[in-house]
N, C-alpha and C positions, 0 to 999 in steps of 0.2 A: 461592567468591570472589564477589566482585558488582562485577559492570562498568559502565563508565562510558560510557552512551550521549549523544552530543552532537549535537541535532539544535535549527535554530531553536525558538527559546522559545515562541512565541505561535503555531504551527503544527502540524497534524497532517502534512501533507506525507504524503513518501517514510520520512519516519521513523517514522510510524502502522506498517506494513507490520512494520517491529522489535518496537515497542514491544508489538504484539500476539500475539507467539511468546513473547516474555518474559514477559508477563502473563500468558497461556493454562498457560505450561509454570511457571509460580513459579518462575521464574527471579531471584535480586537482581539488580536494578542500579539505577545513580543518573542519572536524568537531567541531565545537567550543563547545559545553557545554562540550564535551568529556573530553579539553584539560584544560579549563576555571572554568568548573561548571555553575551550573544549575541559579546561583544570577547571574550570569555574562550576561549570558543570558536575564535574565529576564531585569537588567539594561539597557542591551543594545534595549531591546525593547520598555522600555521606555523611552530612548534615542530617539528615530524614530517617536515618538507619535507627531501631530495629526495624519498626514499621512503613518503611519507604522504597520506594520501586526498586526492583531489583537493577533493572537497567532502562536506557533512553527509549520509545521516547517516554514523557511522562508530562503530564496538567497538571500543573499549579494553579489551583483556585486560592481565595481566602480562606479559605476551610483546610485542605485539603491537594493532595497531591497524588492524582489518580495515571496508576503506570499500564501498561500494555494494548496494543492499539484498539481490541476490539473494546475492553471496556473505556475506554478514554471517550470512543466514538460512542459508546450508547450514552455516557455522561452527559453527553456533547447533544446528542441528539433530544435528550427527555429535556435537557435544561433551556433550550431554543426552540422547542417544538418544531425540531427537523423531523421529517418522513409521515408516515400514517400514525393516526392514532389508535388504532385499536389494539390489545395487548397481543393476539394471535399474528399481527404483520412485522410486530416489534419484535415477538420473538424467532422468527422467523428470518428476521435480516439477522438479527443477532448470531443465530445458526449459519448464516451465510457467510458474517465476515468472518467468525471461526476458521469458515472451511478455506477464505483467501489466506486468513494466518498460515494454514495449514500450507497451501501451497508454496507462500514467502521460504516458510524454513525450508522445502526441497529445492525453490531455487538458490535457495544460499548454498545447499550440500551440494550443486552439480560444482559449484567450483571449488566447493570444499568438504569432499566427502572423508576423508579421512581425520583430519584434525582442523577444527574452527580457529584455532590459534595459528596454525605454520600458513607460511606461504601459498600461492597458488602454485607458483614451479615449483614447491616442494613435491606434488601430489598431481602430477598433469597426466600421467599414464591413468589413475584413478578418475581423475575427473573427467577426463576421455570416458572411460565406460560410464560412470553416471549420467552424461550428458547425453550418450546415445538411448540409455532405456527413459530418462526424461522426455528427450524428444518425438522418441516414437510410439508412448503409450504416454506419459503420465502428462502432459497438455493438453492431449486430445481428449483425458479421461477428465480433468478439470472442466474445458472448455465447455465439453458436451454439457456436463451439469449446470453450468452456468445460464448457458445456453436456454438450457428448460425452465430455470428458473427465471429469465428475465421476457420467459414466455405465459408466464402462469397465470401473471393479473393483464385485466385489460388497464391502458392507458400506456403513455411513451417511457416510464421509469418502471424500471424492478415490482414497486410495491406499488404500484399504480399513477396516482396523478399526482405524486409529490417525490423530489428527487430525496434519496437520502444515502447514508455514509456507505449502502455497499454499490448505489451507483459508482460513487468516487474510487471508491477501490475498485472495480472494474475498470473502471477508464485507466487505473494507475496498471494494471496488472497486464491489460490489451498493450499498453504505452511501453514497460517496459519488457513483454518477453518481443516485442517487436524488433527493441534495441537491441538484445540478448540475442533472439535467435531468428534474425532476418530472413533467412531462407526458409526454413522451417516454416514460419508465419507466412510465408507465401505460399507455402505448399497448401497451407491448411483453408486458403484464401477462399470466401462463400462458403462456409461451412458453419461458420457462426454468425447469419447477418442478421440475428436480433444482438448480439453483444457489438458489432461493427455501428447497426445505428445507434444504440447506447452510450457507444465513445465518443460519437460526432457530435450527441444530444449535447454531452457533459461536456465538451469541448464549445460547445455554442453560450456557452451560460456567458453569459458578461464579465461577471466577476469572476468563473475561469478564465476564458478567454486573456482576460485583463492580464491573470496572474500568470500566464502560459507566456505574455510577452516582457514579463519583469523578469528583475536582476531576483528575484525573489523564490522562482523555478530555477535552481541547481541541477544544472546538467547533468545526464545519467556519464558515469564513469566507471572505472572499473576497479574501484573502491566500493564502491554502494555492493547493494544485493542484486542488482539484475546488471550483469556483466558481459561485455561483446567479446568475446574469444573467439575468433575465426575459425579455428581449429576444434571447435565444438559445436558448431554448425553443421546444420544437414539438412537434406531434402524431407 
């Protein structure tokens, strides 16, 4: 079947995180605000309401309409027999992409810690301080975990000899605090060179590779969640 992912149009977002298990594994699917727009979208979610995703992105199967990325990606993963198969490695990435969730939302609050609604120059004296305790503790403090963890099993992937959705979200997450916070990521450069070969590995697949050179990878901007503000850069 080929499923219909609905995630803002002009964003990579939390929906990159999808789109890149899908693309990795040739999986069909249709990106629908893409093709529809972003009302169509938003109808269709309220179409699904009581029982329907709170918000983007979200999987439409035949069945069913499964919202928030890490369960999307475990959907994604049992129903393709993406990653390892035993239930102790499963729940394990599962524990990990949590914890990428977990980081996504502090990178959204560096540029918007005080109200998700207002502007960014509404709140820049603020974001200013969030940015500098992000940079100087709460990346290093992700990284390093990650880091351990993409040390733990032998073979070139996370969970060993089969890539799965939290290699993709590392590569997205190396990808965009890179964008995000240039200098920073250079400071911190060899310090995580199991997550460094991990991005090349995920970057070498074909079918990345392939999608990294299409109109199909939407450029990071400063719309999305991982945003270049120069002025919140640091060593």
């Amino acid at each position: 079947m080929t499923y219909d992912l609905w995630y803002w149009p002009t964003l990579q977002g939390r929906g990159e995180f999808v789109r890149l298990v899908l693309e990795a594994g040739g999986i069909a699917y249709r990106d629908r605000a893409r093709e529809d727009g972003a009302e169509a979208m938003l109808a269709d979610m309220a179409a699904r309401a009581p029982d329907g995703p709170l918000a983007p992105p979200y999987l439409v199967t035949d069945e069913m309409a499964v919202g928030q990325v890490a369960a999307i990606v475990q959907f994604v993963q049992d129903r393709h027999d993406i990653g390892p198969a035993d239930a102790t490695s499963r729940v394990w990435l599962h524990q990990l992409q949590l914890t990428v969730a977990d980081l996504v939302a502090e990178v959204h609050a560096v540029h918007h810690p005080v109200d998700a609604m207002a502007w960014y120059d509404e709140q820049r004296p603020e974001a200013a301080r969030a940015a500098a305790v992000f940079r100087d503790q709460r990346i290093a403090k992700f990284l390093d975990h990650f880091e351990r963890a993409a040390g733990a099993r032998d073979g070139e992937w996370v969970a060993g000899e089969r890539w799965s959705g939290v290699d993709m979200a590392l590569f997205q997450v190396i990808e965009g605090l890179r964008y995000m916070f240039p200098r920073r990521m250079r400071a911190l450069q060899g310090r995580h060179p199991r997550l460094d070969r991990l991005r090349d590995a995920v970057a070498a697949l074909p079918a990345i590779a392939a999608y990294l050179e299409s109109d199909r990878r939407v450029a990071f901007n400063t719309d999305g969640i991982f945003r270049h503000y120069p002025e919140l850069d640091g060593d």
